[in-house]
Every structure is written in structure tokens, then in C-alpha cells.
N, C-alpha and C positions, 0 to 999 in steps of 0.2 A: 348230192343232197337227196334224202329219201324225202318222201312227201305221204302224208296215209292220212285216210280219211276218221274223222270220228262222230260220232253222233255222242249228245245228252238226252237223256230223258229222266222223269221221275215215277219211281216206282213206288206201286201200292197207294194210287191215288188217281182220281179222273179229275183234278186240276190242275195247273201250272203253280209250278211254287210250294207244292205240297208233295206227301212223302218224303222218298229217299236217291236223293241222284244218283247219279251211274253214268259213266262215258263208257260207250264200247267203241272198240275196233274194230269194223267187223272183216278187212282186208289185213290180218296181221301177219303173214306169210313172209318173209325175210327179218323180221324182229327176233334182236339177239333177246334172252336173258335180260340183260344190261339195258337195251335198250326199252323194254316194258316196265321197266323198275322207275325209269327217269321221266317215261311219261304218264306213269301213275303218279311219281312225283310232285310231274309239270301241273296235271287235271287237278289235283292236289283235293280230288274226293273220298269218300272212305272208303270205293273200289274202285277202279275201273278192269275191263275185262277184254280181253282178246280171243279173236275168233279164228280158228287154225283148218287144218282140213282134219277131218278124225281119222285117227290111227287104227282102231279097230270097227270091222264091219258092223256090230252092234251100233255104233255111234251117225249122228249122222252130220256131228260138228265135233273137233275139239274145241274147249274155252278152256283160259287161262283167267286167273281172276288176280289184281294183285293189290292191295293195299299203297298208301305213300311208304310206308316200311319194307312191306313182307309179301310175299306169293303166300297165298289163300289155298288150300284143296275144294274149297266147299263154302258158300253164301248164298243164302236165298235170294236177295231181292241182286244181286248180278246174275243168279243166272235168271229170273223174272223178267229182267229188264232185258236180258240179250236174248233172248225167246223173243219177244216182243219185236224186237230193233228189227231182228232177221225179219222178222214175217212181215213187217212193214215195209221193207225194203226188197222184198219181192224176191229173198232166195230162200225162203220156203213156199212152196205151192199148197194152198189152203182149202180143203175141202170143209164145206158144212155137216154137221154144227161142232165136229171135233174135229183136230189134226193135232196126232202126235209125233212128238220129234225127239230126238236123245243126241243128250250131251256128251260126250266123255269129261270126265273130270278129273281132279286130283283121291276124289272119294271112287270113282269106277264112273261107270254109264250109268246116267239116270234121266227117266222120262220126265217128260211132260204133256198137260193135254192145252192144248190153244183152243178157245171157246171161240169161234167165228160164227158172226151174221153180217151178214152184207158185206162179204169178203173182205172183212177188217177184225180184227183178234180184239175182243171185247173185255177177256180175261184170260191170263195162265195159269194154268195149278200143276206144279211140279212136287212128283212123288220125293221126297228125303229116303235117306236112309232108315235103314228099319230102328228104331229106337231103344236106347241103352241105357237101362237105370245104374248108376254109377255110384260114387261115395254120397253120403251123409256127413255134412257138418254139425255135430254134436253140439259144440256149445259156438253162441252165434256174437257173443259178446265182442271179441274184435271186425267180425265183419260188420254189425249194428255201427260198433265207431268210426268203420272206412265209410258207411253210409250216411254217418251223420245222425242214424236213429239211436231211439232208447231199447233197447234190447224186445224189450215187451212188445213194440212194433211188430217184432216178426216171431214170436214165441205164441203171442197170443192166437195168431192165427190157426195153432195149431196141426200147422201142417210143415212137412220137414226144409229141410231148405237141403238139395240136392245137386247131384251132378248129374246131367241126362244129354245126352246125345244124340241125332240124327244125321250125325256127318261131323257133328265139331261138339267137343263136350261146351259145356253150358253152364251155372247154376241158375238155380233156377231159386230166386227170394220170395216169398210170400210174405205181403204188408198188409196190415191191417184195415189199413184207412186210404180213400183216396185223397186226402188233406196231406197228410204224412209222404205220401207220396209225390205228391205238386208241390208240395216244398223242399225236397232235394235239390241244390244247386249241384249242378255238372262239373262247374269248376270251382268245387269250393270241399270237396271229397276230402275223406284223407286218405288220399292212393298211396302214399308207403304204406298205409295199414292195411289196406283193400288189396293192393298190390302182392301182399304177401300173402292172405289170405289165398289170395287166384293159386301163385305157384304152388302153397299148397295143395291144393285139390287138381292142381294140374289142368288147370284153365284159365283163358284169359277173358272171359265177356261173362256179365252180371246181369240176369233177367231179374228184373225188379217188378212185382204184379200184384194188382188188389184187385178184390172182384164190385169196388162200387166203381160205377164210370159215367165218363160224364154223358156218352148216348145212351138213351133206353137199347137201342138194338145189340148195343156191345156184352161180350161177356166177360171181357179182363180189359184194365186199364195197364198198361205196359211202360216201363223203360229197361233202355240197357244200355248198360256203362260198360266201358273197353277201354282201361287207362291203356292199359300193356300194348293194346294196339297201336298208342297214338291217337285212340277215337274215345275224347271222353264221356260225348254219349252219341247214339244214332236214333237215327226219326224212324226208320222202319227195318226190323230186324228178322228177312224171312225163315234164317236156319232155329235163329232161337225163339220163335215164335210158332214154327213147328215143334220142337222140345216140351217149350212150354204146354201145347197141346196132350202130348204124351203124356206128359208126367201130371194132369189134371186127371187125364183120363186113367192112369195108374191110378192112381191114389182115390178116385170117384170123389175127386173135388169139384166137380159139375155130372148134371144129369148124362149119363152114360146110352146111349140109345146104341144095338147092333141093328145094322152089322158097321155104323159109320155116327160120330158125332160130331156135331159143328159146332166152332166156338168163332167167335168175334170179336177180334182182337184192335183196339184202339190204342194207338202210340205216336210219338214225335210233336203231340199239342202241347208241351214247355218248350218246346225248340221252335213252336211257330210252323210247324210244316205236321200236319193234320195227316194220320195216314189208318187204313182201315186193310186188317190180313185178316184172310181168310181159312182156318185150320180145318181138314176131317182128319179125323184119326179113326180107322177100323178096329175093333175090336172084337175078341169072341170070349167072354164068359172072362177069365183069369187071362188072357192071353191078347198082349198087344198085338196091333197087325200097321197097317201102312198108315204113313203118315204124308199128309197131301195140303202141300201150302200153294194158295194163289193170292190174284189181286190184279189192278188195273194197273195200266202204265199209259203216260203221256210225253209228247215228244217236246222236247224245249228250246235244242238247240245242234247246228250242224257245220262242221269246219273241216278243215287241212291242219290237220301239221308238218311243219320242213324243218330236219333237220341236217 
């Protein structure tokens, strides 16, 4: 009988019950394939992630991420939350007021910085991938009906509705209103229609964002929906919520400040779980540069599993 340890926590938030959970592994070393698939299954959240030794010397962990479906290359708030686990758990050595540490991933190695005071990681912001403006959807009329909107929702906005990537393409929906938006049901879509929309543009997750929100501090109100996933919506989304960052700052849908802008990202308050990301994106003049998503995380829960 194997026996391996797991922890929960919840990411992109400094309460319990809020954000977005995550079970890691962080002992994953004899897990087949088969066997990581059945106990992402078991955890039955919208990742859970294991932690391996790194294959190459740039790294200084491998992680696996896998969905109850599907192995993942790339997530933000798993790999947030398994940054976090580690340092908690005393197999990263934490120097003040930064320590960086690198993943390998299914996207390559990619860093992160750990903000520490009082020899406790207080926030992580991990760098994504360098960011990729992708197709255009021309006419929005079927995706409006997989949303449930009236077309003029997201026309009005005047801004395009896109595919952008920082590790995992994306679209990225601009709405008009934050009403229109708080009243989307999750399960009440029409994913045949959405559904089909996605494989068209060769993506499966939907950023759905308006710029009225419900905290003064925020700068976008956020969901995203991921029928194809399995995950009809999630409370905090850090790959697409870096995306999202990029693609405002393409288009100078928010004040553009070089050599680095910050946006404040509010999501997962229709699902009951409150979560606040944290975006910079670099920029110079025409030319996007790195895109760096953090946020807090809290510990919730910690077991065995045997099987």
C-alpha cells in the first residue's frame, strides 16, 4: 500500500474559504501517470499538483499539475499555491525580503519571487510566459448566446474579444457592465454553443471582465468559465488573469505606466469564495515585456492518502 502525504490550501486570498483551492503533493516521487490522474480525481478540485525532483539544473522543483480530467502544462494559482506549500513546509530556505525559486513545467522553467517577513512568504508573484496576441473573433454573436448575453454586451465595449496567451491561450471577453456580468449563471451557459466557439479558436477557458467592480481598489471584475475542462467556472484564475493583464495593456485599455503596470484583479465573488490577483505587466513604448502574476495563500487542510 503506498501512503503520500497532501496538503490543501487556498489561493489568492488571506482567508479560509476564500479563493481558489489546490491540493499538492509535495512527496510525489514513485507516482505512476495513472496514479496522479486518479488522485486528482479523488481531491476532485480544479487542480491538484505534484512535486517531483527537477530534471534540469535551471529548476529547482519539478511540478506536475493535473486537472480531475487532464494534465495541465501551465496554472497559475497551482503553481502560487505550491510555491507557497513548499516554503511553508520548510523545503525552501527563505532569505528576506525576496527568495526566488524555479519550477520546471510542462511550458519550461519559470520563476518566482516569495515576498518574506518574518520568515513566512507573505505573497508569490510568478513570472508567466512572455505573452502572445493570438486570433480575433470577428463576429461575437454565438459566443454572446453560449454566454447568455445580448451581443451589444460585449460589442459595446469596444474592445476586441481575443486570444492571448502567457503559457495557455485564453480569450479574453470584455463586458460592459458589472450587472450583466453578476448575472451569468455557471450552470446555466449554453456550452454546446460556447463549447464550439472554444475549439474554434483553439481554446478551452473564457475570461469574461468589466472594468466597473465591486471594490474601489480593483481594476477588473473577472470570471472564467472552462466547460471543456470539466470546470464550469473557477474563483481564481492566475494564468488567465495574467493574459488578461497583457491584453489591457496591448490594447491601452488601462492607464499604461513603463516600465511596469499594475492592475487589480477581483474574481470568484458569485461562487462565494472572494479572491484578489495581483497583475504587473512590463512594457516599453509598442512592446510588451513580462508578465508577473501573484497573491496570498492560506493553509486549510492536511492528510495521508493510502492506497
Amino acid at each position: 500500500m503506498k501512503a503520500y502525504r497532501f496538503v490543501q490550501v487556498d489561493v489568492f486570498t488571506h482567508i479560509p474559504f476564500g479563493g481558489n483551492p489546490l491540493a499538492v503533493f509535495p512527496e510525489a516521487e514513485g507516482l505512476t501517470n495513472e496514479d496522479m490522474q486518479r488522485l486528482a480525481q479523488e481531491m476532485n478540485l480544479s487542480e491538484t499538483t505534484f512535486v517531483l525532483p527537477a530534471q534540469t539544473a535551471e529548476a529547482d522543483f519539478k511540478v506536475r499539475i493535473f486537472t480531475p480530467a487532464a494534465e495541465l502544462p501551465f496554472a497559475g494559482h497551482p503553481v502560487i499555491g505550491t510555491h507557497w506549500t513548499l516554503a511553508h513546509l520548510g523545503r525552501v530556505p527563505l532569505q528576506e525580503p525576496l527568495t526566488q525559486v524555479r519550477f520546471e513545467l510542462g511550458v519550461g522553467v519559470l520563476a518566482a519571487d516569495l515576498h518574506v517577513s518574518d520568515a513566512q512568504v507573505t505573497r508569490v508573484v510568478m513570472t508567466q510566459a512572455r505573452p502572445q496576441f493570438l486570433t480575433h473573433l470577428e463576429d461575437v454573436t454565438d459566443l454572446a448566446t453560449g454566454l447568455g448575453l445580448p451581443p451589444e454586451a460585449i460589442t459595446d465595449t469596444n474592445l476586441p474579444v481575443q486570444i492571448v496567451s502567457t503559457g495557455v491561450p485564453q480569450m479574453m471577453v470584455p463586458v460592459r457592465s458589472l450587472a450583466e456580468v453578476q448575472a451569468m449563471d455557471a450552470n446555466k451557459l449554453n456550452t454546446g454553443v460556447l463549447n464550439e466557439v472554444c475549439r474554434q479558436l483553439d481554446t478551452e477557458c473564457v475570461m469574461v471582465f468589466t472594468f466597473e467592480t465591486e471594490q474601489a481598489a480593483s481594476t477588473v471584475h473577472v470570471r472564467m468559465f472552462a466547460p471543456l475542462l470539466g470546470v464550469p467556472e473557477d474563483p481564481a484564475t492566475g494564468s488567465a488573469n495574467g493574459a488578461l493583464g497583457a491584453y489591457l495593456v496591448h490594447h491601452r485599455a488601462v492607464t499604461v505606466t513603463e516600465p511596469s503596470t499594475h492592475i487589480i484583479s477581483e474574481q470568484g465573488a458569485e461562487m462565494g469564495r472572494p479572491s484578489t490577483i495581483y497583475v504587473e505587466v512590463d512594457s516599453q513604448g509598442e512592446t510588451s515585456g513580462a508578465v508577473r502574476v501573484g497573491g496570498e495563500v492560506v493553509a486549510i487542510a492536511e492528510g495521508t492518502i493510502r492506497f
